[in-house]
C-alpha positions in Angstrom: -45.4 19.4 -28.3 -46.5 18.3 -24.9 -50.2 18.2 -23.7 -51.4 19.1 -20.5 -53.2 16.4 -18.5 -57.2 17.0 -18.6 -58.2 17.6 -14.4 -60.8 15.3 -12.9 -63.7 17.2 -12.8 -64.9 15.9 -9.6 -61.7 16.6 -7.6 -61.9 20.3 -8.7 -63.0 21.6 -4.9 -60.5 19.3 -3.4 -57.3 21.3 -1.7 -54.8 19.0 -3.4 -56.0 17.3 -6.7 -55.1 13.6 -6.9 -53.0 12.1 -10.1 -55.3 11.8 -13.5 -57.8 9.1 -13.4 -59.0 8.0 -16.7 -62.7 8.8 -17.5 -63.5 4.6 -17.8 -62.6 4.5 -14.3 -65.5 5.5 -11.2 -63.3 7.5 -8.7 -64.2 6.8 -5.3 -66.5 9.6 -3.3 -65.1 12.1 -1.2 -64.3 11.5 2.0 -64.2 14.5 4.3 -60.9 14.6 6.9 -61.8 14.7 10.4 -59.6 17.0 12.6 -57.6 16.1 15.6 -59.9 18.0 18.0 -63.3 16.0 17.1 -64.8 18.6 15.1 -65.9 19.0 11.9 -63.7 19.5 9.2 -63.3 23.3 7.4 -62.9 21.7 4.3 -65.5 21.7 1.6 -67.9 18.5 1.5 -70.5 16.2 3.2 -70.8 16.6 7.0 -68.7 13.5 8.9 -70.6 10.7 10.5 -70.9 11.4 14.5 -68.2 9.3 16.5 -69.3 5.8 17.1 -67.4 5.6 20.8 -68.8 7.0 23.9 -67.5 10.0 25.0 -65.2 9.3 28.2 -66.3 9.0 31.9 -64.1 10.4 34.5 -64.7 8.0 37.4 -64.2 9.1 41.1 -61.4 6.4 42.3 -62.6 7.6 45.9 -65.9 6.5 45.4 -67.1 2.7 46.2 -68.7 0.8 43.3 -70.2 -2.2 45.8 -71.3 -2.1 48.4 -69.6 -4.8 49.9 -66.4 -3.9 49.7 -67.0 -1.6 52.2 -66.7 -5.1 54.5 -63.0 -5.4 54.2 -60.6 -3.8 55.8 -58.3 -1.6 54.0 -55.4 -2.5 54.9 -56.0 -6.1 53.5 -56.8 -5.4 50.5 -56.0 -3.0 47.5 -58.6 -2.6 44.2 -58.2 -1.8 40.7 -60.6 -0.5 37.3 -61.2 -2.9 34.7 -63.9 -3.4 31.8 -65.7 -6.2 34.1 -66.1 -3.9 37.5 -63.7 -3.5 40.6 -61.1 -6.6 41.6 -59.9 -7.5 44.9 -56.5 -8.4 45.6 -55.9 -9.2 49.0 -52.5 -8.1 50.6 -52.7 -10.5 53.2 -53.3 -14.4 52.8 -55.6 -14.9 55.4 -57.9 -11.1 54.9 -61.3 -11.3 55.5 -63.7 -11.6 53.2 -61.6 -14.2 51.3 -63.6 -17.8 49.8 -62.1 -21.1 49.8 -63.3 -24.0 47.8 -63.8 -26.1 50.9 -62.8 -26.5 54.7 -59.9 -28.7 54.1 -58.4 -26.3 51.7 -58.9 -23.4 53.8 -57.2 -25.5 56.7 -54.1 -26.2 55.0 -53.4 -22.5 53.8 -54.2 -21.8 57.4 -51.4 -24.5 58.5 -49.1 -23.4 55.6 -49.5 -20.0 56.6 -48.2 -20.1 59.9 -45.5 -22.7 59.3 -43.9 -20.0 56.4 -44.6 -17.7 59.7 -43.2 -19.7 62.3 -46.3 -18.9 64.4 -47.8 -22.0 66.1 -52.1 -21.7 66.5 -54.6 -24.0 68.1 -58.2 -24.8 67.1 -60.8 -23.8 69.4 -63.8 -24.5 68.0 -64.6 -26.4 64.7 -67.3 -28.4 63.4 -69.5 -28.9 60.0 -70.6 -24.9 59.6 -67.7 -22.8 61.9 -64.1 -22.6 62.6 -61.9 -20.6 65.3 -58.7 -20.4 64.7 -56.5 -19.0 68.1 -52.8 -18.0 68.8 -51.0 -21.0 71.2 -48.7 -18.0 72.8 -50.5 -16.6 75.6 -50.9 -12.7 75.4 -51.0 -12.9 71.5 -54.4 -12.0 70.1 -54.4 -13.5 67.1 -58.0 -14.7 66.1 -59.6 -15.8 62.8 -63.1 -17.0 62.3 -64.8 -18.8 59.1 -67.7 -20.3 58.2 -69.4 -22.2 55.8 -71.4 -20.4 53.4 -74.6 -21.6 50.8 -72.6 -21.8 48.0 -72.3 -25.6 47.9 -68.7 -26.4 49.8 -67.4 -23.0 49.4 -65.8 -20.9 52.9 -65.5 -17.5 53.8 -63.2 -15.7 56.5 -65.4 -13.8 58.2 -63.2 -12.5 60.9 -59.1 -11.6 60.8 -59.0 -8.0 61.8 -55.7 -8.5 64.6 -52.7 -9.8 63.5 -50.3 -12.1 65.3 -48.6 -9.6 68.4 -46.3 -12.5 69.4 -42.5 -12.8 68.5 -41.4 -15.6 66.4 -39.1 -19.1 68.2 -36.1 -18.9 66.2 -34.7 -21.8 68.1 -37.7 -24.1 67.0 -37.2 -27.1 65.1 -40.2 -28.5 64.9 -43.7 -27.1 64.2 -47.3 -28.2 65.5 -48.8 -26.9 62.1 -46.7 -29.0 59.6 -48.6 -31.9 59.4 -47.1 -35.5 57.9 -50.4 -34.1 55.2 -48.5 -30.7 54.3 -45.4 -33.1 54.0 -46.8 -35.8 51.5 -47.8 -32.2 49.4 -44.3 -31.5 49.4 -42.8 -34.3 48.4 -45.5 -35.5 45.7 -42.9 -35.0 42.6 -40.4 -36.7 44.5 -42.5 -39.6 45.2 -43.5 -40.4 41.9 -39.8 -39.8 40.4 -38.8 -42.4 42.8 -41.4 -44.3 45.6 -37.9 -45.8 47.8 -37.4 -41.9 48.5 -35.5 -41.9 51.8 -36.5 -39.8 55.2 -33.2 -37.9 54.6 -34.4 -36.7 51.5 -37.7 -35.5 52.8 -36.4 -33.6 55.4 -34.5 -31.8 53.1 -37.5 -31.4 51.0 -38.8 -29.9 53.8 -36.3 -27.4 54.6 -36.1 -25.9 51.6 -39.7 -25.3 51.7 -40.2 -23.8 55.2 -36.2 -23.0 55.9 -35.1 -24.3 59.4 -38.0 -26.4 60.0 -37.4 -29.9 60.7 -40.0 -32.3 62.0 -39.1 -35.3 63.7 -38.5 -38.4 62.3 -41.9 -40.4 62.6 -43.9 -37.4 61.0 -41.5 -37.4 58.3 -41.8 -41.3 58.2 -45.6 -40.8 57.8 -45.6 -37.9 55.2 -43.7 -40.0 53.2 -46.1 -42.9 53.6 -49.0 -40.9 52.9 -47.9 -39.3 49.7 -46.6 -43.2 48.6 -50.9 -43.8 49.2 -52.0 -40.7 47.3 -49.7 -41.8 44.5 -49.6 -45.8 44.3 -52.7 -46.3 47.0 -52.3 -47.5 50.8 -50.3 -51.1 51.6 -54.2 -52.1 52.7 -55.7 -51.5 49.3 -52.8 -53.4 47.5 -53.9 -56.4 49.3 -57.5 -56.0 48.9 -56.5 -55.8 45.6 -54.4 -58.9 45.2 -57.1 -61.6 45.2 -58.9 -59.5 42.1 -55.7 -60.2 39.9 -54.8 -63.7 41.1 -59.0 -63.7 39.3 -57.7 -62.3 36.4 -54.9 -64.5 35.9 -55.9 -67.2 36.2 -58.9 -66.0 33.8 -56.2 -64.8 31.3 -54.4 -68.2 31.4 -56.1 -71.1 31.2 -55.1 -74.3 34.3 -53.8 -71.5 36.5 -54.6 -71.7 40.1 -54.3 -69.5 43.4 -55.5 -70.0 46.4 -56.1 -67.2 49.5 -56.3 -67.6 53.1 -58.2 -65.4 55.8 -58.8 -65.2 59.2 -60.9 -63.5 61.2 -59.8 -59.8 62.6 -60.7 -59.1 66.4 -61.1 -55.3 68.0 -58.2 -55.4 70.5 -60.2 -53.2 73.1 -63.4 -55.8 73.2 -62.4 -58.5 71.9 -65.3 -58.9 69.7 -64.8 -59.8 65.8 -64.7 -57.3 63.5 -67.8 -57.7 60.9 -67.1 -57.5 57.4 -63.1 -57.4 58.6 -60.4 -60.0 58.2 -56.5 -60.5 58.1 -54.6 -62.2 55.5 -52.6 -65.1 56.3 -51.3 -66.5 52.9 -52.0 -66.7 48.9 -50.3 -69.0 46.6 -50.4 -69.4 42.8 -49.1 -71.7 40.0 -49.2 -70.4 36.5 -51.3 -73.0 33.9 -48.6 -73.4 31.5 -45.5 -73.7 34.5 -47.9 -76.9 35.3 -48.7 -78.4 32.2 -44.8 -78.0 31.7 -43.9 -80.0 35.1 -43.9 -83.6 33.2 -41.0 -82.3 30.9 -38.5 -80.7 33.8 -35.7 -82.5 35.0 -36.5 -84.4 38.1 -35.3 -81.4 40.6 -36.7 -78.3 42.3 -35.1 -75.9 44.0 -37.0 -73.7 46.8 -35.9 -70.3 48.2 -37.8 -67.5 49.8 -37.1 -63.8 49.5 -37.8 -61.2 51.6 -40.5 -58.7 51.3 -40.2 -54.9 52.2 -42.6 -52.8 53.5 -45.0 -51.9 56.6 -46.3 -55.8 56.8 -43.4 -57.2 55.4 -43.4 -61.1 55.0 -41.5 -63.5 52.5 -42.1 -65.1 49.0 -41.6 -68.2 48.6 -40.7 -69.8 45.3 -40.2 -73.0 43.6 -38.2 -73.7 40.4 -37.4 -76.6 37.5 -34.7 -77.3 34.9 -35.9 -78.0 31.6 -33.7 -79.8 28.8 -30.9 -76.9 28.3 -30.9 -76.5 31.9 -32.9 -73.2 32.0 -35.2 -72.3 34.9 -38.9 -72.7 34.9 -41.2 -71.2 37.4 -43.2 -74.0 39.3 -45.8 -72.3 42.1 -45.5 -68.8 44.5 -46.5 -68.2 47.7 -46.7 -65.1 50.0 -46.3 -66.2 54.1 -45.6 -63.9 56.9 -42.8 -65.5 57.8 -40.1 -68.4 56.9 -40.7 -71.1 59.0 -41.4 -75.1 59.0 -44.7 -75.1 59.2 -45.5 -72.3 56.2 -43.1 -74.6 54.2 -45.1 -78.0 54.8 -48.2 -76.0 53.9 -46.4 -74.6 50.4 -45.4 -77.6 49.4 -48.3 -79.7 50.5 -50.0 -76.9 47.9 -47.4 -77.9 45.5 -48.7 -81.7 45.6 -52.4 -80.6 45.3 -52.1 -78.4 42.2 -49.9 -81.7 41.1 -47.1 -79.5 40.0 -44.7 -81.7 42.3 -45.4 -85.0 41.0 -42.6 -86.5 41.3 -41.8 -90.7 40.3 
């Protein structure tokens, strides 16, 4: 004979009783439904909790949270609501109002700008706290004005309320605003992929960046140069460079030697030498063990000199031994400007002073 399940006590005022719960077990409290409208529920049982969230505010989108907002025009600039207050996103690249991190950023967008615009501009006024920015075409009144502000480097366009009323040189192949700067920025993956990149390839860097533009060839020439600086430093530095590891060579290997020759640098204008200035004229080197290793060659050398590429250019100049099985051994090096009698009675004289050519 079947027996009915006993009914929870506690679940008797409920609209819909739960399944049986055994008397060991502690049922949970009642929790009173909340209906979709907010209110409080018709059912039986403790009063809801309030609503934790604020209740929603219905913001004017006509009305102007800051004040200075009211300082750019409209037409540059569109707004939106978040959590952290109103953002400003300027339509136009140059609006006012806008902040750059310094003046040299703020004058390349300003180049870059115009170059994507094939609008040429001059500058009419520009020193440590202002900047004027004109159109070259006469009749066009283009005009933008920053300054510096006291945030640290930080600039401001204070001024770009007219934009450019001129019509656009379709026929114009070259462009006052691309820089050999704006160039080197271009090319800076190119360069480090490969540092022989040609002029060719530049150029065509260059046009698929700004289209039909295509500077001439000795802006070209020194865009690529300076992005070869920005990435492997200048042809200058290289050579500063080179007597502080001919140091640490011959530090590293014990009975090396190098020597370095100056001389002084004169100001072509006055004549005058320039202090704390002066031009190289030669370096040569022997390794420690190519020396010690002379008195077992074979009693030959050979000499050749290669040349050197680059803006200074110049030649290397090289002697070699033969050891028992005939392999080459690396005697003493020398860097000249040029291949001539005299540089070679000075390398090898060198050769006889380090006594690497002591020959019997």
């Amino acid at each position: 004979m079947p027996v009915a399940e006993p009914e929870a006590e506690i679940y008797r005022n409920s609209p819909q009783s739960p399944p049986f719960v055994p008397p060991r077990v502690q049922s949970p409290p009642f929790i009173s439904p909340i209906s979709m409208h907010g209110g409080p529920s018709s059912l039986p049982g403790p009063e809801p909790s309030p609503d934790p969230r604020p209740a929603p505010v219905h913001e004017d989108p006509n009305e102007s949270e800051f004040e200075f907002m009211n300082e750019v025009p409209e037409e540059n600039l569109q707004t939106d609501v978040s959590c952290y207050g109103r953002r400003i996103e300027y339509r136009s690249e140059l609006a006012k109002g806008q902040y750059f991190p310094n003046k040299k950023q703020l004058t390349k967008k300003i180049r870059e700008y115009h170059v994507d615009k094939n609008k040429e501009t001059y500058t009419k006024r520009s020193d440590t706290s202002r900047l004027e920015i004109r159109c070259s075409t006469s009749g066009c009144h283009f005009k933008l004005k920053a300054k510096a502000t006291n945030a640290g480097d930080t600039w401001m366009i204070t001024e770009q309320d007219t934009p450019h009323t001129c019509t656009s040189e379709y026929t114009r192949t070259d462009h006052a605003q691309l820089t050999a700067s704006i160039i080197a920025d271009i090319i800076e993956s190119g360069i480090k992929e490969d540092p022989t990149m040609s002029i060719r390839s530049v150029a065509h860097c260059v046009r698929v960046r700004f289209g039909s533009i295509t500077p001439k060839y000795n802006k070209l020439w020194r865009g690529r140069e300076i992005g070869v600086a920005r990435q492997f430093g200048s042809w200058e530095e290289s050579y500063n460079f080179m007597k502080l590891l001919l140091i640490g060579i011959c530090d590293k290997n014990p009975g090396s030697r190098h020597d370095f020759w100056t001389k002084p640098s004169f100001d072509r204008n006055t004549g005058l030498v320039k202090q704390g200035v002066v031009e190289f004229v030669a370096v040569a080197w022997a390794y420690g063990p190519c020396i010690t290793a002379f008195n077992y060659l074979r009693p030959v050398i050979s000499i050749d000199a290669a040349f050197l590429s680059g803006r200074y250019e110049g030649r290397l100049l090289m002697a070699c031994g033969y050891d028992a099985e005939n392999q080459l051994m690396p005697l003493a090096f020398s860097i000249v400007h040029k291949e001539n009698e005299d540089n070679w009675d000075s390398y090898v004289s060198y050769q006889t002073n380090t006594r690497v050519s002591k020959l019997h």
